[in-house]
N, C-alpha and C positions, 0 to 999 in steps of 0.2 A: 504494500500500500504506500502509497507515495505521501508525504510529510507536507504541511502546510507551508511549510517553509520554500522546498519544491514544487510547491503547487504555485504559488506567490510567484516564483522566479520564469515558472515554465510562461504562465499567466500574462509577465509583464514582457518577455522576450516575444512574445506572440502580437502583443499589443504595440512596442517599439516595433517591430519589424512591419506591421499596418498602417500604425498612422504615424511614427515616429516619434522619440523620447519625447522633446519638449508638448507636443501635443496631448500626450498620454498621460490622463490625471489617476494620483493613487488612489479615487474612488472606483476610476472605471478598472483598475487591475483588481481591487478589492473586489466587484461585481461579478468580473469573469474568475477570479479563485473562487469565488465561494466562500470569503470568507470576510472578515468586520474590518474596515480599513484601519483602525487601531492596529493590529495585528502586522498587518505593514512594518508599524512604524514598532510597533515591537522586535522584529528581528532585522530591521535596517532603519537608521537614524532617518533617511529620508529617499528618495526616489535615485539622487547619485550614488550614495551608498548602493543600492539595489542596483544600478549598473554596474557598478567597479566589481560586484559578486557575480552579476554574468559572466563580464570577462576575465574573472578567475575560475571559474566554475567552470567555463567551458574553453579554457587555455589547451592546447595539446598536450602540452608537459604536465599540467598539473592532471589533466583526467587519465594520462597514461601512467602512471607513476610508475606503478607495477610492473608494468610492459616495459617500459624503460629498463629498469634497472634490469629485469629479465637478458636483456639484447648484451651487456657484460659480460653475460656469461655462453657468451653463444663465440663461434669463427666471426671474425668481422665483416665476412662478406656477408653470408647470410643474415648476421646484424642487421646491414645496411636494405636486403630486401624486405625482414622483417619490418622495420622502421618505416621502410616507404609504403609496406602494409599498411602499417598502423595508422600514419598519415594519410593516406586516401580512403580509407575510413572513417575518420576521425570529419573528414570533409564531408564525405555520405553522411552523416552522420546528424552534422550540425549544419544544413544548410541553412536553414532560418536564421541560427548566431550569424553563419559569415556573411549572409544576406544585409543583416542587421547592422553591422560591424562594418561593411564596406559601405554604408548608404552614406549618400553625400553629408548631411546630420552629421554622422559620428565620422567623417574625415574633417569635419571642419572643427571640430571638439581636441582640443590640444591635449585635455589627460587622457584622453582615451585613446588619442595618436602615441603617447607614449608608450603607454601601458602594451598595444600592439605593437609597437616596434621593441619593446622588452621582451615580450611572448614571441616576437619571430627571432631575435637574436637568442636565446635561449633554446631555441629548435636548431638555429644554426650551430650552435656551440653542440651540442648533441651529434648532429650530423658530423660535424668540424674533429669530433675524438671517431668515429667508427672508421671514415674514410681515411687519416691517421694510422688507426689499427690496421688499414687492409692494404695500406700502399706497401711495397717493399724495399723504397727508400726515404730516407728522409725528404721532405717537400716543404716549400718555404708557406708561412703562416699566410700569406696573404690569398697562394693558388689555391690552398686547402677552403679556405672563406669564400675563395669564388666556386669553387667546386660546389661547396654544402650548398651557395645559392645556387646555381645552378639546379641542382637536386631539387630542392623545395620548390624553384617556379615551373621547373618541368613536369613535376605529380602534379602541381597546383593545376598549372594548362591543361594538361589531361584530361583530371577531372569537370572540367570546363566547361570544355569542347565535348565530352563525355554525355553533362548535363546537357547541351544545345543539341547533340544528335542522337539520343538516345530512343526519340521514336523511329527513326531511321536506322539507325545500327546499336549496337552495342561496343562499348570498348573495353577490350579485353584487357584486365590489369596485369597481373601476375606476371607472362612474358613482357610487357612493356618494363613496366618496375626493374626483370633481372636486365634488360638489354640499358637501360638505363645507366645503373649499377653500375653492368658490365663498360661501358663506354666512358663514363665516368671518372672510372679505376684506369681504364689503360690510357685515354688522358695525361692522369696525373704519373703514370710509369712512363710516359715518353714525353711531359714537359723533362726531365733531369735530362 
């Protein structure tokens, strides 16, 4: 059974993603939870607070935690396929967040441009140690950070383009992901 506190959050993310944050008053999320607008304000000070918990709540890093730490203990390559798993899932996933998150509203909102650009670097740095693990020379700091972006806007596109033609085709993850990987990796073995 799902928590009022969850309920409240999924409630106001639905409602932000409709009519947009500054429009969406804490009566009309109270109405669609089902629950007393008090309540709101009982488990967030006020309606920013209640965003800044979306975008931690539905962070990649922070809802993967588990998975994360899992990929350490794995070969680095496979890491790295797992990982692009997890991340093109994590997009399936949460499309209404990233829907939400990319609307013009929250790119012109400066904490929340932050706060996303913490949560992409933080993906990066994750990426930034696996592709590390799997190269077989050393590689300077900076081609490893373009590699990890690389990786992240290439699922990101994918997934996309994915969403745009999916009544038309299907796109198939799994091979894409390891061709990725793979191309990726021998890259960073024939930049040295």
């Amino acid at each position: 059974m799902i928590s009022k506190k969850d309920k409240i959050a999924q409630s106001a993310l639905k409602l932000f993603t409709e009519q947009g944050f500054k429009a969406t008053t804490t009566k009309e999320i109270a109405l669609k939870s089902d629950v007393a607008e008090s309540l709101i304000f009982y488990y967030f000070k006020d309606k920013t607070e209640l965003l800044n918990h979306l975008i931690r709540e539905f962070s990649f890093i922070g809802s993967m935690s588990k998975e994360m730490k899992e990929l350490y203990e794995m070969d680095p390559i496979p890491a790295l396929i797992q990982l692009g798993h997890l991340y093109s899932d994590f997009l399936y996933l949460n499309k209404s967040f990233l829907s939400f998150i990319w609307s013009p509203e929250m790119i012109q909102n400066k904490d929340v441009n932050v706060k996303v650009v913490d949560l992409i670097h933080s993906m990066s740095q994750e990426i930034n140690t696996h592709l590390t693990r799997a190269v077989s020379v050393p590689i300077e700091k900076e081609t490893i950070e373009m590699a990890a972006s690389m990786f992240l806007s290439t699922l990101l596109t994918h997934f996309l383009v994915g969403e745009r033609a999916s009544d038309e085709f299907p796109l198939e993850n799994d091979n894409y992901i390891k061709n990725v990987v793979t191309l990726i990796l021998n890259g960073l073995d024939s930049s040295n």
